[in-house]
KETI-123484 format. One record per residue: residue number from 1; x, z, y of N, C-alpha, C in turn. Coordinates in steps of 0.02 Angstrom, whole numbers, plus 32768, in hexadecimal, padded with zeros to 4 digits. Layout:
BEGIN
   seq    n.u    n.w    n.v   ca.u   ca.w   ca.v    c.u    c.w    c.v
   NUM      X      Z      Y      X      Z      Y      X      Z      Y
...
This chain:
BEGIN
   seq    n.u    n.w    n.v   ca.u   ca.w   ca.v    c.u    c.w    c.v
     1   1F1A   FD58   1401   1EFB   FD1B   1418   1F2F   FCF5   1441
     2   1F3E   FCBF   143F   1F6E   FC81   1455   1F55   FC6C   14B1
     3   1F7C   FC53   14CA   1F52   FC49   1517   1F26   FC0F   150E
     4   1F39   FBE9   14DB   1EFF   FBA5   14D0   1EB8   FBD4   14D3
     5   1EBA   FBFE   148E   1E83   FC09   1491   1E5A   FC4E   14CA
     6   1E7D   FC61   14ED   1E71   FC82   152B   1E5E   FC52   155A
     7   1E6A   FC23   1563   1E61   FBEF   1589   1E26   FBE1   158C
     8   1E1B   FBCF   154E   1DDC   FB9C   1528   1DA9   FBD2   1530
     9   1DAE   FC13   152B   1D73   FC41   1516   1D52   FC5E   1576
    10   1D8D   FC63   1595   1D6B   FC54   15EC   1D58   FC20   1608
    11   1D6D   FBE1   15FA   1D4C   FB9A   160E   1D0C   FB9F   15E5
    12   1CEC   FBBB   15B8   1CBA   FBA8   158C   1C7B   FBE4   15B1
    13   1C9D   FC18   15B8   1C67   FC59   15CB   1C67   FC5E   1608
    14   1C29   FC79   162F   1C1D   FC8D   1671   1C31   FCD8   1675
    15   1C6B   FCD7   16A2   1C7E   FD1A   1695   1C6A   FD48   16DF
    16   1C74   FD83   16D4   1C4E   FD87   170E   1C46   FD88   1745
    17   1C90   FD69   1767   1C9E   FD45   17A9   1C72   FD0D   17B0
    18   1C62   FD0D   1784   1C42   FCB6   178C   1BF9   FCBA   1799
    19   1BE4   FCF5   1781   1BAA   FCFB   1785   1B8E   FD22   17AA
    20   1BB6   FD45   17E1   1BB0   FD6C   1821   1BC7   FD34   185A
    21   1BC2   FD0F   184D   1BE0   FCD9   188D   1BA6   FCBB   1882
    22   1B80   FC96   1839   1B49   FC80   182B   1B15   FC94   184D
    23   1B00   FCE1   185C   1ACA   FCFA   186B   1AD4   FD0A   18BE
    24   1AFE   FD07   18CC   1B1B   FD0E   190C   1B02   FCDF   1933
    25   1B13   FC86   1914   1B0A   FC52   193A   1AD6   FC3A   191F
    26   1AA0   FC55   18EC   1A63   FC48   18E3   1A37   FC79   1922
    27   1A57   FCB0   1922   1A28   FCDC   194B   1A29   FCC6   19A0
    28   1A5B   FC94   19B1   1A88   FC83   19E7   1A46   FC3D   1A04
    29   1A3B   FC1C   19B7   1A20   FBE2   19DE   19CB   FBE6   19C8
    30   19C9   FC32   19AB   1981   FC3B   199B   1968   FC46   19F7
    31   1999   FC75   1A13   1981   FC95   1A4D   198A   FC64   1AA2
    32   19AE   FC2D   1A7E   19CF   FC00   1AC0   1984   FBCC   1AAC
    33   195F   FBBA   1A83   1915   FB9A   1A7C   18DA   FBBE   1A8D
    34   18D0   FBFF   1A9C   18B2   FC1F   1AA1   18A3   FC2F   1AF0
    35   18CD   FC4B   1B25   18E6   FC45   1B52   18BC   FC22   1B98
    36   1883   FC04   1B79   1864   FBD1   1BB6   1855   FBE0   1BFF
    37   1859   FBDC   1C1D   183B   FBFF   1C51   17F9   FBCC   1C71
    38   17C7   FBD8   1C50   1776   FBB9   1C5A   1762   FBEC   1C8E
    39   1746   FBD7   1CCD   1712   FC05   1D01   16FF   FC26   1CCB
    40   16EB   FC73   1CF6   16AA   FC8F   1CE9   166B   FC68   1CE5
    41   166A   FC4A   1D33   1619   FC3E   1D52   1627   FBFB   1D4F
    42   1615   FBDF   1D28   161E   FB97   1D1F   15ED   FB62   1D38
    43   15B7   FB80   1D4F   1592   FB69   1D6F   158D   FB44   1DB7
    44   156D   FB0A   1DB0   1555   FADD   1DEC   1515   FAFE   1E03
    45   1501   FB17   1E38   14C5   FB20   1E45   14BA   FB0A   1E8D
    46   146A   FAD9   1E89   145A   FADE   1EF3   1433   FB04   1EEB
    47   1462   FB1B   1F2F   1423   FB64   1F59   13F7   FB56   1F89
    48   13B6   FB5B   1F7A   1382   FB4F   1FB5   136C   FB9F   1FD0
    49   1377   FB8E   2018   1367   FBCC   202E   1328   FBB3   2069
    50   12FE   FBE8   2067   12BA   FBF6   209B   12D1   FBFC   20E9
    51   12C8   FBD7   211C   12DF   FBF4   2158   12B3   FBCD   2182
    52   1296   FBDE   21B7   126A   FBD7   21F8   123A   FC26   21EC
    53   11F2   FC12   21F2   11D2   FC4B   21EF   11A8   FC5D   21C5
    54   11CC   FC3D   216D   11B4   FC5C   2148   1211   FC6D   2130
    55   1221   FCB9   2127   1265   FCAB   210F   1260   FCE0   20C4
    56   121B   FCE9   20A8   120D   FD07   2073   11E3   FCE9   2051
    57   11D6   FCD8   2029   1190   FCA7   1FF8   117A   FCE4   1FD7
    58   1140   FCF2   1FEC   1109   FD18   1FD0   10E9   FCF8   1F94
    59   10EC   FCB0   1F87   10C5   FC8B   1F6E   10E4   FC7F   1F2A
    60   10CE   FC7D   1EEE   10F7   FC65   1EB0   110E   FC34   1EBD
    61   1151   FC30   1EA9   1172   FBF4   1EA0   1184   FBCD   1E5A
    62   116D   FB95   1E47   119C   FB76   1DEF   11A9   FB35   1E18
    63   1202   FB35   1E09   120B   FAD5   1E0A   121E   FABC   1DCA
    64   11F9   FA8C   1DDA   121D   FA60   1D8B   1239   FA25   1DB7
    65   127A   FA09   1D84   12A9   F9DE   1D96   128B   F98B   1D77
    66   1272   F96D   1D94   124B   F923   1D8A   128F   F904   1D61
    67   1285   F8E9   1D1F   12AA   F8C6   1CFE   128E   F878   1CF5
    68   12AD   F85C   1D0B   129A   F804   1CFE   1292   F7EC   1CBC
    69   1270   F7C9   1C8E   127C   F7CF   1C4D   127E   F805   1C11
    70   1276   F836   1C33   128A   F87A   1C14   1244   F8B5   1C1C
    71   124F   F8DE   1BF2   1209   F922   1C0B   1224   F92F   1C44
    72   1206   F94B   1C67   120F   F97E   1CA7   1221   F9BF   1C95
    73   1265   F9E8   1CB0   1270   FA20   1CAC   1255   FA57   1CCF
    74   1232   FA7F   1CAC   1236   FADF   1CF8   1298   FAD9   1CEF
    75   1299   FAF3   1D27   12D7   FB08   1D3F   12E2   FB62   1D51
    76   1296   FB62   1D71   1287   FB9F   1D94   123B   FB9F   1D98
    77   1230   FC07   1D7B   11EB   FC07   1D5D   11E3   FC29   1D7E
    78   11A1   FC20   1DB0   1169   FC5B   1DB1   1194   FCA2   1DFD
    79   11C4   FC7A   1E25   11ED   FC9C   1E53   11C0   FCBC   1E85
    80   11B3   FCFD   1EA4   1184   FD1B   1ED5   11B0   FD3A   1EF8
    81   11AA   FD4E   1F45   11C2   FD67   1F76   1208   FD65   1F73
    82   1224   FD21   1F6E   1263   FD0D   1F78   126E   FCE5   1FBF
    83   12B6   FCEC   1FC0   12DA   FCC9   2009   12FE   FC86   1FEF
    84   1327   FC9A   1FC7   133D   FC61   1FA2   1336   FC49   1F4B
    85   134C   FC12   1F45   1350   FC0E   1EF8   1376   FBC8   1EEB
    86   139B   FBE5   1E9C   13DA   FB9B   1E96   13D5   FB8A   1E46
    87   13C5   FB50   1E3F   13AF   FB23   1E29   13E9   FAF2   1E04
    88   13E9   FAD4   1DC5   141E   FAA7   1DAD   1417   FA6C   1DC5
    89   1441   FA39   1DD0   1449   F9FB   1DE2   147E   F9BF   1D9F
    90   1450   F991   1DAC   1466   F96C   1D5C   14B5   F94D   1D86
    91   14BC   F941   1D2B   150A   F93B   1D4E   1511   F8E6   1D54
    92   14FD   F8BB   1D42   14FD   F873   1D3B   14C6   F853   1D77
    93   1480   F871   1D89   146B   F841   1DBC   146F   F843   1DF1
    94   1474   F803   1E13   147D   F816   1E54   1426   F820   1E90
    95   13FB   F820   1E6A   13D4   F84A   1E8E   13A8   F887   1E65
    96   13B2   F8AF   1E74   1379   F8F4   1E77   134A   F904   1E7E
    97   1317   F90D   1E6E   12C3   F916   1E68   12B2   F954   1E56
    98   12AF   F984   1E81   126F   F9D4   1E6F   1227   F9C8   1E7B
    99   11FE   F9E4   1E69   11C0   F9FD   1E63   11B8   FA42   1E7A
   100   11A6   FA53   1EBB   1188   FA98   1ED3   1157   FA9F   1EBD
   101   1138   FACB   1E8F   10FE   FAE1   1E95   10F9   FB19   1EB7
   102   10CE   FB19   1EF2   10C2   FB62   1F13   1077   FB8F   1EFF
   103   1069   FBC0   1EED   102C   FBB6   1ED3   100D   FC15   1EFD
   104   0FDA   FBFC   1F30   0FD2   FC41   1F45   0FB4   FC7A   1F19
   105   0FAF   FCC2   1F3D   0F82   FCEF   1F02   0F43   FCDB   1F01
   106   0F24   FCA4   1F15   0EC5   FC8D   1F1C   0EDF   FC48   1ED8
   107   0F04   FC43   1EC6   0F24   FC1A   1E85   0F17   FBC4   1EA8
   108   0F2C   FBD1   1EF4   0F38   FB83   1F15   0F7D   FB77   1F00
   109   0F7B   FB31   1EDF   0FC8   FB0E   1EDE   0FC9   FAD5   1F05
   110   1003   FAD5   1F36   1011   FAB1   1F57   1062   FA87   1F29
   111   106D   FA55   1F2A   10AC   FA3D   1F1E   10CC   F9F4   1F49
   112   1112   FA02   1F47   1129   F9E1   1F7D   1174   F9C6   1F48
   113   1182   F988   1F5B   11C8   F97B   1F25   11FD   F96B   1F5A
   114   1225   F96C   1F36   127C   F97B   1F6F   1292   F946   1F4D
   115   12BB   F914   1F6B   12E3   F8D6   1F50   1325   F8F9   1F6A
   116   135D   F8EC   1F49   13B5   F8F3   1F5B   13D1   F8B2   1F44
   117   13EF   F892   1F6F   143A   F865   1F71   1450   F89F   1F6A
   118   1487   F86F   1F2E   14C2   F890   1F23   1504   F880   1F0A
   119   1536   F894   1F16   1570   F871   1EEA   1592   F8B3   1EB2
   120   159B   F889   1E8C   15B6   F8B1   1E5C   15F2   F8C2   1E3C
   121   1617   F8E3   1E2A   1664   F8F1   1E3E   167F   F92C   1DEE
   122   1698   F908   1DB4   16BB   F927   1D8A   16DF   F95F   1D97
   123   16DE   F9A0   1D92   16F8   F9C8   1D9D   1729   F9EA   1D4A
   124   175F   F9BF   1D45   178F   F9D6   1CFB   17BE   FA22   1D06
   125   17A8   FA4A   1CEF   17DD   FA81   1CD3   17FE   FA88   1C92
   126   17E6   FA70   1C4E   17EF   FA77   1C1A   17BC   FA4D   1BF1
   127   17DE   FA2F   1BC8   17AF   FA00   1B9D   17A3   FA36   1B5F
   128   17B8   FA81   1B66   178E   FAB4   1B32   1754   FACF   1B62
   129   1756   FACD   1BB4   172F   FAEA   1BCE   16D5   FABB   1BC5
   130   16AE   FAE2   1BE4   165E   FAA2   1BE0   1670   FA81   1C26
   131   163C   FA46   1C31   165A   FA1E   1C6D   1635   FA32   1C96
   132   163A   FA11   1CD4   1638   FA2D   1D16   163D   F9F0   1D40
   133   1605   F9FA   1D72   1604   F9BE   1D9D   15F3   F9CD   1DE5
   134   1628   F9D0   1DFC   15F6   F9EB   1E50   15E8   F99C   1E73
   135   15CB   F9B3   1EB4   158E   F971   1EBA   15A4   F982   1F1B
   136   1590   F93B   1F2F   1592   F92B   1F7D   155B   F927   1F8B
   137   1522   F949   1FBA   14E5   F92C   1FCB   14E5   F922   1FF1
   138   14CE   F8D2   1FFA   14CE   F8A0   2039   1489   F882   205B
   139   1446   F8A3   2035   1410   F890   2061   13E4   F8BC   2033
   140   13AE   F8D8   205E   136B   F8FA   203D   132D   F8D1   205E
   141   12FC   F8DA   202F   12C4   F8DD   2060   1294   F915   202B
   142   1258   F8FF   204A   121C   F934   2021   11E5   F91B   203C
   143   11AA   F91E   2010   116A   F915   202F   1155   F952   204F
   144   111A   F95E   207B   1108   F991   20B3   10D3   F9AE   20A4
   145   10B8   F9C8   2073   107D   F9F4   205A   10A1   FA3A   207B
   146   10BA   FA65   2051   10B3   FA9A   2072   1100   FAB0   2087
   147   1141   FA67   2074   116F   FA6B   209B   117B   FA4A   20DB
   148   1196   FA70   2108   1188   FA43   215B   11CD   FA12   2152
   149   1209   FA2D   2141   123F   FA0C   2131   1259   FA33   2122
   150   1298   F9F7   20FD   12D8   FA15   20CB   1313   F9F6   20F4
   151   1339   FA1C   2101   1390   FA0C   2128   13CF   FA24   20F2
   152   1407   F9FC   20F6   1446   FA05   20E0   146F   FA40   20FB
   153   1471   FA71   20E4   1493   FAA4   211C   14E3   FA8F   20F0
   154   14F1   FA8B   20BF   154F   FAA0   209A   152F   FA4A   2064
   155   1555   FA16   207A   1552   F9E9   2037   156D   F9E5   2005
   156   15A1   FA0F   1FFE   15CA   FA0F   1FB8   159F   FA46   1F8A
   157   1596   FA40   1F56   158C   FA62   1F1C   15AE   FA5F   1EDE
   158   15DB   FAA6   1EE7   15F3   FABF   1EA7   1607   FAFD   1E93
   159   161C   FB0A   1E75   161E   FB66   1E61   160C   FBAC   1E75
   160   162E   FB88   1EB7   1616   FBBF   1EFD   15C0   FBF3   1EF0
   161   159B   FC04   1EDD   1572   FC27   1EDD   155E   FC29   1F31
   162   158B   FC3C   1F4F   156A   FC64   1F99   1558   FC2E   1FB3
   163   155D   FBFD   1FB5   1551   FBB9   1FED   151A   FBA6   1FE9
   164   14F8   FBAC   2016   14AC   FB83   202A   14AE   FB41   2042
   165   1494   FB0A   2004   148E   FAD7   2000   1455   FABD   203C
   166   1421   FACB   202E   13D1   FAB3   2052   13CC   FAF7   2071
   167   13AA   FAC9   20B8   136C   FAF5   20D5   132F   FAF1   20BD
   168   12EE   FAFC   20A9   12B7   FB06   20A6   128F   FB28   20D7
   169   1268   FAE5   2102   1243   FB16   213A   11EE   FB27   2117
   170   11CC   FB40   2116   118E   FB44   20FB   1150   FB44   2141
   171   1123   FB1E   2126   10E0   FB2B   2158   10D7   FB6B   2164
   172   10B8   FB87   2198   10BE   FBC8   2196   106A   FBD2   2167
């Protein structure tokens, strides 16, 4: 065989340098896309916690989240002898609307709704990750059935799990 055609017959075939470098830098940028680093706990949650002199709810608890235009969500079903509980917050409005239903074992329901100001704040890690929005709360109120008042204890909300957003005082 002539070098022309030695030539011609390695420019034409994948030999198998070529094809261990191939799988190399296929396997190279399979694993450099893959790689994301998305939270675990990706979650926004406010924490309302019980404190004066009720700091346990004996009483069932369900909130649903008041949607404007929209159904109303449960958020949280049917909660008994809890201290606290954390709840999603939308990521676009700037006010917040729950529904307490408190409902005793004689099947009395009392309900009381929580308003939140709020600001709202894009939280980007990865446009492969889901999104994420932590939130500023800048005013509450509540009507007074069987809540006495609601206070701001931590206004930032985001990832954090441990942070207690609201106080919740209850009638005794």
């Amino acid at each position: 065989m002539d070098t022309n055609t030695r030539n011609k017959a390695n420019s034409t075939g994948l030999g198998p340098k070529r094809i261990a470098v191939a799988i190399v830098l296929g396997l190279l940028m399979f694993t450099a896309c893959t790689s994301i680093d998305c939270p675990m706990n990706n979650s926004v949650m406010l924490k309302m916690v019980f404190k004066g002199d009720v700091t346990t709810l004996t009483d069932t608890l369900t909130i649903t989240a008041i949607r404007t235009g929209a159904e109303d969500t449960i958020v949280y079903y049917k909660g008994v002898n809890i201290s606290s509980v954390s709840v999603p917050m939308s990521y676009s409005r700037d006010v917040d609307s729950y529904r307490l239903t408190f409902k005793t074992a004689d099947d009395v329901e009392t309900e009381d709704v929580i308003e939140i100001k709020k600001t709202n704040e894009p939280a980007f890690t990865s446009v492969d990750c889901s999104p994420a929005y932590y939130h500023t709360l800048t005013e509450v109120s509540t009507t007074n059935n069987r809540l006495e008042q609601v206070t701001i204890n931590n206004s930032k909300v985001n990832t954090d799990a441990t942070q207690e957003h609201l106080y919740l005082y209850l009638r005794p």
